[in-house]
N, C-alpha and C positions, 0 to 999 in steps of 0.2 A: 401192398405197401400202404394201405387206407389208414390214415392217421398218424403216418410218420411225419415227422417235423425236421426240414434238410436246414443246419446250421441257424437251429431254434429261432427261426423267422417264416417258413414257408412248409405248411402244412398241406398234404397229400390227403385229398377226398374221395377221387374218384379216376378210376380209367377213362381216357376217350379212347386211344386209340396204341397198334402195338403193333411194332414193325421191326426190322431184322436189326437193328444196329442198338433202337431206342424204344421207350415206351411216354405214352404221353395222360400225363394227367389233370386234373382239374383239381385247384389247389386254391390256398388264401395266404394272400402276403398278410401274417397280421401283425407287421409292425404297423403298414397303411391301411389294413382291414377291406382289400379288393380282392376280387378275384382274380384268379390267373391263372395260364398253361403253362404245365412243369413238364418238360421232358427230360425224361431220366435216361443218362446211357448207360447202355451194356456193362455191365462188369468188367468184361473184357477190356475195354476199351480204356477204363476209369482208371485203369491200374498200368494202363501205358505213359511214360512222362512227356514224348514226343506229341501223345496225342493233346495231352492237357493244355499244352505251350500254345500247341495252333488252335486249340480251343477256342481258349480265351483269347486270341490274338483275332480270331473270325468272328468272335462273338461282338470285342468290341469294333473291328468294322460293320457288323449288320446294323450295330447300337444307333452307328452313325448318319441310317439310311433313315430319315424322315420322309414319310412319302402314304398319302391316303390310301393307296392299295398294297400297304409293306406290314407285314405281323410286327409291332416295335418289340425291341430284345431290352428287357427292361434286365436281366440280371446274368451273370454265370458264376459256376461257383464247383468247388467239390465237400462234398458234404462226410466228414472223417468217422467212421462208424468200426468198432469191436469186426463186425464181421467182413471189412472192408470198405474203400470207395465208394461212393456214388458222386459222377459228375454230372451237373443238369445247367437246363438255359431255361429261366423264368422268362414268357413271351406273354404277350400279350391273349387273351381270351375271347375270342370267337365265338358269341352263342348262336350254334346253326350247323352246319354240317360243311361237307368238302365237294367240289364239283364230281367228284365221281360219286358221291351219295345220286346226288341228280340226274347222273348217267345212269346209275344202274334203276332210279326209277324211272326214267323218261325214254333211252335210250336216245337216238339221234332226237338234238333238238332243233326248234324253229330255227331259219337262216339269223333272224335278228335278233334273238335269244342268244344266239352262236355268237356274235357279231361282240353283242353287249357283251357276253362273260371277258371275249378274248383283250378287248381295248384296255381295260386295268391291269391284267396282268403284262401286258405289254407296257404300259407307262410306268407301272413295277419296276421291270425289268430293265427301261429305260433309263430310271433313276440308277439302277444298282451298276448298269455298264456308264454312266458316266462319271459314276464314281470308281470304275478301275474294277467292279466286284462283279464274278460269274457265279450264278444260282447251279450248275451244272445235273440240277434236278427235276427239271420242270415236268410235271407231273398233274393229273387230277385231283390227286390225295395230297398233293401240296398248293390247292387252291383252295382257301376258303370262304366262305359265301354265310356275313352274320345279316343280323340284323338290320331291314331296309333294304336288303339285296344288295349289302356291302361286299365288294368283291376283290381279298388280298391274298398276296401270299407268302407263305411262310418259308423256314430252313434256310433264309439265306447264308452260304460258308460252311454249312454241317459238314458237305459232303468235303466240301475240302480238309475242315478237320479233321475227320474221319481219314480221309486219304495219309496223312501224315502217320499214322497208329500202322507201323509193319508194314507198308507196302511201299510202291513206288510207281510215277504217273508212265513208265515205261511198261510195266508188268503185270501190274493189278488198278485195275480201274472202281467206282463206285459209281452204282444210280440205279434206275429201272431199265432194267433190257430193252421195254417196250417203248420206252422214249430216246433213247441215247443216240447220239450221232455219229452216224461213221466213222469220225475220227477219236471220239470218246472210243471205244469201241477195238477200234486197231490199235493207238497209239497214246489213251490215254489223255490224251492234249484236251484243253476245252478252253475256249476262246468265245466272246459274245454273242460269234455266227452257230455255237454250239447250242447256247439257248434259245437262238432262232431255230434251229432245226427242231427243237423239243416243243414250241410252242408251236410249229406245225402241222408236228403231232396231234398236238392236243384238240386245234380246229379242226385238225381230219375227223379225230374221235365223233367231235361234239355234231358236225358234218354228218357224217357217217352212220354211226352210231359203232362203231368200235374200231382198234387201231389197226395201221395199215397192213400190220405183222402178227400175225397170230402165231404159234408153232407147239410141241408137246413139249420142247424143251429150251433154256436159256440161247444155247449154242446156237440152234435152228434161226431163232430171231433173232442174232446177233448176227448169225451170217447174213441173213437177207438185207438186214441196214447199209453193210459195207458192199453186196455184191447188188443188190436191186435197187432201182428207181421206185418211190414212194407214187403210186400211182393217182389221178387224181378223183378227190371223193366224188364227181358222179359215175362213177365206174358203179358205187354201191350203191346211190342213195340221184333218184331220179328228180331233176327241176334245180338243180343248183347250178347255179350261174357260172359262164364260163369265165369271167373275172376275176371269181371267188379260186375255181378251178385251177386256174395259175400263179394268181397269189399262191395256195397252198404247196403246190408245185414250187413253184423258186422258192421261199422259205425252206424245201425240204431236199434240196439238190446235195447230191454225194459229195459236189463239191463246195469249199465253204466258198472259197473266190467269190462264186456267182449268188451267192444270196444277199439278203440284206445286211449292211454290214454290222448291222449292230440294232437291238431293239425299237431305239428311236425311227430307225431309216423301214423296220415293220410296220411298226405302229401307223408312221407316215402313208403310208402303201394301203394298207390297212383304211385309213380314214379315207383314202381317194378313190377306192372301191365304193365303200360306201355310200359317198355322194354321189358317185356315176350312177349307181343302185337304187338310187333313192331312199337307201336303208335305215330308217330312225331308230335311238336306239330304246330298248324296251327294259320294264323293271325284272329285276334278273329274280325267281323265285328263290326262297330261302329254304332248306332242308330241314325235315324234324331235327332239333337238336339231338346228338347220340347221349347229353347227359341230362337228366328233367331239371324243372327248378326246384323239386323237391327233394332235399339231399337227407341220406341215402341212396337212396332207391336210381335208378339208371338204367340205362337200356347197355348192354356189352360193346363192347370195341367189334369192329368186323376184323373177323380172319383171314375174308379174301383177298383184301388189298395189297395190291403188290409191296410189296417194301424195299426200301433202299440196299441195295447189298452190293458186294464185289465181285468183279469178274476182273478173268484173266485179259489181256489186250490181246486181239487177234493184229498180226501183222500180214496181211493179205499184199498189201500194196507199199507196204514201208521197208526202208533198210536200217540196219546197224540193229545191235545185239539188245538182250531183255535181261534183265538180272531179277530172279523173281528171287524174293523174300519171301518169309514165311508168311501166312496169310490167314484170317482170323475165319476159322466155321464158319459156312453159310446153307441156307437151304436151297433146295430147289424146284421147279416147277414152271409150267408154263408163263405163268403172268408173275412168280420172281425171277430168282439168279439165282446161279450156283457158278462155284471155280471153274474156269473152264480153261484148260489147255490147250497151247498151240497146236499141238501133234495132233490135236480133231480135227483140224480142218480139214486137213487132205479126206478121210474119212466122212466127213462133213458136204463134200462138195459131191463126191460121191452119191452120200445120199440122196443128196436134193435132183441132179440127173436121174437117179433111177425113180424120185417121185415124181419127174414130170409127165404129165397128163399125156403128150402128145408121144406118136411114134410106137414103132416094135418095142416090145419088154428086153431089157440086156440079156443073153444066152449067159448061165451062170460059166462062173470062171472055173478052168482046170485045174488041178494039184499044181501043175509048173508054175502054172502064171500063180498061183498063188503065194507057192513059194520063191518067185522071185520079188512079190510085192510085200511081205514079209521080211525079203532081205533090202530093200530098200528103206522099209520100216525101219530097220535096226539099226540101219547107215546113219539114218536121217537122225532118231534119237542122237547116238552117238555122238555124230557132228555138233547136234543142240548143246549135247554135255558140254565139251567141249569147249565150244563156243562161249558159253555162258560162265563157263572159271575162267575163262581167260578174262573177259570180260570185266565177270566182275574183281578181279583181284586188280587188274588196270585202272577200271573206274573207281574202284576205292580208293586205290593210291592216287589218280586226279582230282579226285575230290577232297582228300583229304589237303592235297598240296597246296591245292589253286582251284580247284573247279566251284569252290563255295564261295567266288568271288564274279564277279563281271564289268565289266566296263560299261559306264556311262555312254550312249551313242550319241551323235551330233543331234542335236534337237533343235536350236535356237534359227529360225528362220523356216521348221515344220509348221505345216499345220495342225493343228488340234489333235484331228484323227489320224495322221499319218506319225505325230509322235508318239501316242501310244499306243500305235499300233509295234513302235521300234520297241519303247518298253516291254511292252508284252515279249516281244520274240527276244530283249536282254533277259526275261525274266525277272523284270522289274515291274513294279504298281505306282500308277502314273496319281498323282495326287493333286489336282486342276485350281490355281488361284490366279483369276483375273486380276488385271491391272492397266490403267487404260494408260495410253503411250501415243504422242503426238505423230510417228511416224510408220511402227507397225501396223499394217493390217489387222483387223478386227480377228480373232482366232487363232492368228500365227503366233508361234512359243517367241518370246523376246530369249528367255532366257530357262537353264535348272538347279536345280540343287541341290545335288551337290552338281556341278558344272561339268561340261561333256568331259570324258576320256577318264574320269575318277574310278577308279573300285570301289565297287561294294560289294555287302553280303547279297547273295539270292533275295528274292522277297520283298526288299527292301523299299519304301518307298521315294520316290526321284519328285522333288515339288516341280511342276511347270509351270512358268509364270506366264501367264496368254492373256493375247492385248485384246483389250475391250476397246479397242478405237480410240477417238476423242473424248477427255471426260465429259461429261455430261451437267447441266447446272443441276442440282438432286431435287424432289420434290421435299419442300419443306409445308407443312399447315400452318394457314395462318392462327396467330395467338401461341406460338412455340417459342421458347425460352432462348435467348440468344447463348446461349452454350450448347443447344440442341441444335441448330443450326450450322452454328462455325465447323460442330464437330461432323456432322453432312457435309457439308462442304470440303473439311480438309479429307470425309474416307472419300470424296469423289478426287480429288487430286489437284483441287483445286484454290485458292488463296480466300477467307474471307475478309470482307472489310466493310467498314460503315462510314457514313455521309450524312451528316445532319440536315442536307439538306434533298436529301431523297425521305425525309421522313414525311409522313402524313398523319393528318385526325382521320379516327373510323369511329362508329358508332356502335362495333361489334368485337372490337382489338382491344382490350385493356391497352392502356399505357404503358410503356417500356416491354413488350410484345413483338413478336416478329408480324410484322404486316404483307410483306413481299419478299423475293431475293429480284434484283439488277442485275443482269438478264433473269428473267425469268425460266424458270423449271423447265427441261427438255435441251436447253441451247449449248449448243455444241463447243465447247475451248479450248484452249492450249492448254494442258499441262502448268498448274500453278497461277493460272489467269485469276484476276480480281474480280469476284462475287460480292454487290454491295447488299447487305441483310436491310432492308427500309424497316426502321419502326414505326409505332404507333403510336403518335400524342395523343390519345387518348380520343372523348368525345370531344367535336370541334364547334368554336365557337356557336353559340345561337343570338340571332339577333332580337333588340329586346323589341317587343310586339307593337303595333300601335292603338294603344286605347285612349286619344284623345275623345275627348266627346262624350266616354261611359260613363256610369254613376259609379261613383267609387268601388260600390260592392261587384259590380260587373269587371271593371279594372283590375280589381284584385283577386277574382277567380280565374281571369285569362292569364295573368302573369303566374300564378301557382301552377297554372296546368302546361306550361313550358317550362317547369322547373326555375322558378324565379321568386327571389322572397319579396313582396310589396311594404314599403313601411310609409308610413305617412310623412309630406313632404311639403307639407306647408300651403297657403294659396297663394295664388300668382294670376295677374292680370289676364284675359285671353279674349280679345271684341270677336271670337269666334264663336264659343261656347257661354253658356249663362249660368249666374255661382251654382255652385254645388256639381257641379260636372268635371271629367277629369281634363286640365287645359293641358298639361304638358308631362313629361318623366324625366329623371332624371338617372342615368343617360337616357339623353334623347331616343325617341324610335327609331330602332334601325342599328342603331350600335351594337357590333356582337361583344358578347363577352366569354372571355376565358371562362370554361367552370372552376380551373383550376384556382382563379384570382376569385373577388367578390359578385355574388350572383344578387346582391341587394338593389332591388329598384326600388326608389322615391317619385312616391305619385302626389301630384300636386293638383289641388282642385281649382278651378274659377272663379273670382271674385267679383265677376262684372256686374256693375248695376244695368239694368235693363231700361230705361226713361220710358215714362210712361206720359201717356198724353193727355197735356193739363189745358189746354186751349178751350176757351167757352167757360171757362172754370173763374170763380173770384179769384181775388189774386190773392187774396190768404190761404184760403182752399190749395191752391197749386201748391201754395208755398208747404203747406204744411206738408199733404204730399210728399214731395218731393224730398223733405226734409229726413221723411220718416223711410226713405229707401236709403240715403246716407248721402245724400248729393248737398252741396251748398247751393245756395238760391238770393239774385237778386231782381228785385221787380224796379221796374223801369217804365215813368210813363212817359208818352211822349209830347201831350199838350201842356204846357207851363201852366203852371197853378193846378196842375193834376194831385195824387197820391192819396185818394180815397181806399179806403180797405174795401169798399165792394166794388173794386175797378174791374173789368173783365179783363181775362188774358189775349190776346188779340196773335199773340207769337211764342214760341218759345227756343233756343240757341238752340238746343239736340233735338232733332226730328224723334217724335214718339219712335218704341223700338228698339232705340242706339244702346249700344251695350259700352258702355263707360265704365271708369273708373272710382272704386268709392272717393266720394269728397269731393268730387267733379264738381264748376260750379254752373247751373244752367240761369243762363237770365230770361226772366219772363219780362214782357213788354205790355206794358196796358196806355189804352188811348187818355185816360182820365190820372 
C-alpha cells in the first residue's frame, strides 16, 4: 500500500508492523505535514457496518483519553476505493519500538527496569478505567517505548470494535491467548480487573523473561488461564522479591473479586512495593526504530508477534447457553489464536492428565470404553445443537423485544466505585462530572442522568454527578482580568463579589487587576458563598523625598530618580540653609502623592543673607559692606557730638554668622 493516499489527506509510506485483524503503517498527514501511524483494517472487517459504528464510536472515546502514557487517536475514517473499503485510525507516531522488541532482545529484565516499564502503563490504564474505558488487550506489542524512554500505550477500544463485527461477547472473544483473563477466556466479559490480570502478565513476562503459559496450541493456553493459578515469577527467575512475588500473584488471581480493583488501586500497590524496596525508578531503554529516518528504505514488520485474534469462549465454570455467530478466519499457533470450540475441552482436559509429569502412564482405553466415550460425544454435541437454537431463536426474540434496553439502577447516594461498578453489570458506561455540594460526601453520586429506573439503549452513556465536597475558593494569579476571575469562581460554585474597600496599591498589579480573592485560594464554603476579587490601585503613593539643604542640581536628580518632575519654585526665606541651597518643596517632604494625580514638585532655593562681621571696622567700611550683601544699615554713635566717618564699629545688632533676611536692617554702633 506505499504510497496510497486514504481520503486525499493521509498518505501510506511504510510498514511497521502486521497483525491478525490490522496492519500498521507509517504515514504523513499532509494537510498538517506530520508524521503519523495508520492502521489499516482487514478488509474483512471494513466491509462490516456493525463494525464501522463501533468503530468510530471507540475511536472517539480513545480521542477522548488525554494522558502522557496514552497513543492520542488523532483521526478515523473509511477511505472509499474501486476495489473496496479500507477502514483506518490515524494515531499518534511513536519513533522506537514496542516492549516485546525489548524482550526479545534482553529477555527478563532488571527488577527496576521491570518496575519502570510497568508504572505508565498502569497510570495509562488508570486513566482509561476512570473514564469507564477497557484496553482488553494488554500486551507487549501494544506497549510502546519512543523517544527518551517514553512509555505508552496504544489500541485503546480496537478490540471492542472489533468485537462488534459477527460475533458476540458470549461466543467469540478477542485478544492474545497469552494475555487474556479467565473470564475473557470462558465468558467473554472484561471488566477493569480484566486489564489487571493482563498487566500481570506482562510484569511476569518482563520478571521472568517469558509468560506464564506457554503451549503448542491456543486451546492448550486458554485452558491453563481458566483451570491454573499463575505461578509466582521466582519460581523461574531467582532474587526477586517476595513483595514483588505477591503483588504479581494477586493481580493474576482466577478470581477477579480478589484482585485489584481497577488500575489505580495496581498502580497504588504497585508504588508501595516500591518504596518498601527501595526501588528508584530507572530510564527505560529505547528499541531500534522498526522504520529508519531514511524514507524508503526500513527494516520489515516482525512476523512473530502474537496478534490480536478471536477465540471461541470456553465455558468451564459458567452457566446459560452460547449463541455462536459466524466468525471471521483466524490463524493459528502457539503465541496466536485460532477458533476454538467448546467440545475441546472435555478432550482438552484429557490431555493435559495424560501430560502430567507425575505418576504411572494411563493403560490405553478398550474398543468398549471407547465406544461408549464416542456415544457420549454425540449426546453431548447433540444436546449443544439443540441448546443453542433454542437459544438463540429466544434471545433474538428478547432482544429484539426489550433486551436492547436496561434500566437505570439506583445510584444517587453510591459511591464512585460502587456506581459504576452497578453500570457496568447494567451494561452501561458511567461518564464522571464532579460537582461540589454542601452536604454530600466527597465521591458519593448526588445524582444521574438520565435518573434511576429510566430505560435506555445498551451501551449507552448514564452522566454521574459526584460530589467534590465543599467548594473550594479556586486559585486565581495575581494581575488576572476580573472576568477571568468571577468566571473561577462561579465554575467553583461559588458567588463573586467586590469591595472598594478590600482594594489595595501594589507595585507589581497594574491597576484595575485582580490583586487577591477574600478568603483566600484553598478555603473551604457553602455553595454560592461570597468571594470578594481585591483589586489593585495601582503603584501606591510615594512620599515626596527630603532635600532641604542640597544644591539645586542635587535636589533635582534625587526627585527624578523616585519618579518626580522638579520645576523651579521660586526663593524663600530659611535661617537654616544659606542662598543658593534648597530651603523648602513644595508639597512639603513627606507628602505622598497619587501617581495617578500630579507628580510636579516645586523646589525652592534660600535667600538668606549671612551677616558678616564688621566690628573693628570704620563705620563706612561696615556700611558699605553690609550694603553690598543686600542688608540696610544704620550707624549709631553713642557720645554726643560723635558721627565721624572714621568712627570704629564697637557693635553690631546681628551677631556675625546670622542668616537673615534680604533688606534686614543691622545697626552698627560707634563710640565717636
Amino acid at each position: 500500500m506505499s504510497g496510497t493516499l486514504l481520503e486525499r489527506r493521509y498518505r501510506i509510506d511504510t510498514m511497521i508492523a502486521r497483525g491478525g485483524m490490522s496492519s500498521v503503517y507509517l504515514g504523513l498527514d499532509t494537510r498538517l505535514e506530520r508524521p503519523v501511524a495508520i492502521k489499516v483494517m482487514d478488509s474483512r472487517l471494513s466491509g462490516d457496518r456493525s463494525f464501522l459504528d463501533r468503530l468510530e464510536r471507540e475511536a472517539r472515546t480513545a480521542a477522548r483519553l488525554h494522558h502522557p502514557s496514552i497513543v492520542g487517536v488523532y483521526d478515523q475514517g473509511v477511505d472509499h476505493r474501486e476495489d473496496g473499503e479500507l477502514a483506518y485510525l490515524v494515531m499518534e507516531y511513536i519513533e522506537g519500538g514496542t516492549l516485546r522488541d525489548v524482550l526479545h532482545e534482553r529477555g527478563e529484565l532488571p527488577i527496576p527496569l521491570a518496575l519502570s516499564v510497568l508504572e505508565p502503563i498502569l497510570a495509562a490504564l488508570a486513566a482509561a478505567h476512570e473514564a469507564a474505558l477497557v484496553h482488553r488487550d494488554i500486551k507487549p506489542e501494544n506497549v510502546l517505548i519512543g523517544r527518551g524512554g517514553t512509555v505508552k500505550v496504544g489500541d485503546f477500544g480496537l478490540v471492542k470494535a472489533i468485537a462488534g463485527a459477527g460475533t458476540t461477547s458470549d461466543s467469540v472473544i478477542l485478544g492474545t491467548v497469552a494475555y487474556l483473563a479467565p473470564e475473557q477466556v470462558a465468558t467473554g466479559a472484561a471488566d477493569a480487573r480484566s486489564d489487571v490480570y493482563s498487566a500481570g502478565l506482562v510484569l511476569f513476562e518482563m520478571l521472568a523473561g517469558t509468560p506464564p503459559y506457554t503451549g503448542d496450541t491456543a486451546l492448550s493456553v486458554a485452558y491453563r488461564h481458566v483451570n491454573n493459578d499463575v505461578p509466582a515469577p521466582s519460581t523461574l527467575r531467582q532474587g526477586v522479591p517476595a513483595e514483588l512475588d505477591e503483588l504479581v500473584v494477586r493481580a493474576t488471581r482466577r478470581d477477579p473479586s480478589v484482585r485489584p480493583s481497577d488500575a489505580t488501586a495496581f498502580l497504588n500497590e504497585l508504588r508501595r512495593v516500591r518504596t518498601s524496596l527501595g526501588i528508584h525508578p530507572v530510564p527505560v531503554p529505547v528499541p531500534p526504530s522498526k522504520v529508519s529516518a531514511k524514507l524508503p528504505s526500513y527494516k520489515p514488520a516482525r512476523d512473530d508477534d502474537p496478534p490480536t485474534e478471536q477465540i471461541t469462549a470456553i465455558r468451564d465454570y459458567t452457566d446459560g447457553p452460547t449463541v455462536q455467530k459466524p466468525r471471521l478466519p483466524v490463524s493459528s499457533g502457539p503465541m496466536g489464536t485460532r477458533t476454538m470450540n467448546r467440545s475441546d475441552l472435555p478432550a482438552m482436559a484429557q490431555h493435559q492428565q495424560a501430560a502430567a509429569p507425575e505418576g504411572e502412564p494411563a493403560p490405553p482405553p478398550s474398543k468398549r470404553d471407547q465406544e461408549r466415550a464416542r456415544g457420549r460425544r454425540l449426546a453431548l454435541i447433540w444436546s449443544l445443537v439443540i441448546t443453542l437454537l433454542v437459544a438463540g431463536v429466544g434471545g433474538t426474540a428478547w432482544w429484539l423485544a426489550s433486551g436492547r434496553f436496561t434500566d437505570v439502577p439506583p445510584l444517587a447516594g453510591q459511591t464512585l466505585g460502587k456506581a459504576q461498578d452497578r453500570l457496568r453489570t447494567a451494561d452501561l458506561v458511567a461518564k464522571v462530572v464532579h460537582e461540589p455540594h454542601d452536604e454530600v460526601p466527597i465521591d458519593e453520586v448526588i445524582r444521574s442522568d438520565p435518573q434511576s429506573g429510566s430505560k435506555v439503549l445498551r451501551g449507552n452513556e448514564v452522566t454521574l454527578v459526584v460530589s467534590a465536597g465543599l467548594p473550594e475558593v479556586p486559585q486565581v494569579a495575581a494581575g488576572a482580568s476580573i472576568g477571568d476571575a468571577e468566571r473561577a469562581i462561579r465554575e467553583a460554585k461559588l458567588q463573586p463579589a467586590q469591595n472598594a474597600s478590600a482594594d489595595d496599591y501594589s507595585t507589581e498589579v497594574p491597576e484595575g487587576r485582580v490583586l487577591k480573592l477574600v478568603p483566600g485560594p484553598g478555603t473551604k464554603l457553602k455553595v454560592g458563598a461570597a468571594v470578594t476579587i481585591a483589586l489593585s490601585k495601582g503603584k501606591p503613593p510615594v512620599p515626596v523625598p527630603a532635600v532641604a539643604g542640597m544644591t539645586k542640581d542635587a535636589a533635582y536628580a534625587e526627585l527624578r530618580r523616585l519618579g518626580f518632575e522638579p520645576e523651579d519654585g521660586g526663593q524663600d526665606f530659611s535661617a537654616d540653609y544659606e542662598a543658593g541651597r534648597v530651603a523648602k518643596t513644595d508639597p512639603p517632604a513627606g507628602t505622598k502623592l497619587d501617581p495617578k494625580s500630579t507628580r510636579r514638585v516645586k523646589v525652592m532655593l534660600s535667600n538668606a543673607v549671612t551677616v558678616p562681621n564688621v566690628s573693628s571696622q570704620k563705620a563706612s567700611d561696615a556700611a558699605k559692606a553690609l550694603r553690598e550683601k543686600g542688608l540696610d544699615v544704620e550707624v549709631r554713635h553713642v557720645l554726643p557730638g560723635g558721627g565721624r566717618d572714621d568712627a570704629t564699629v564697637v557693635s553690631q545688632s546681628a551677631a556675625p554668622g546670622t542668616r537673615v533676611r534680604p533688606g534686614t536692617k543691622i545697626i552698627l554702633t560707634c563710640l565717636f
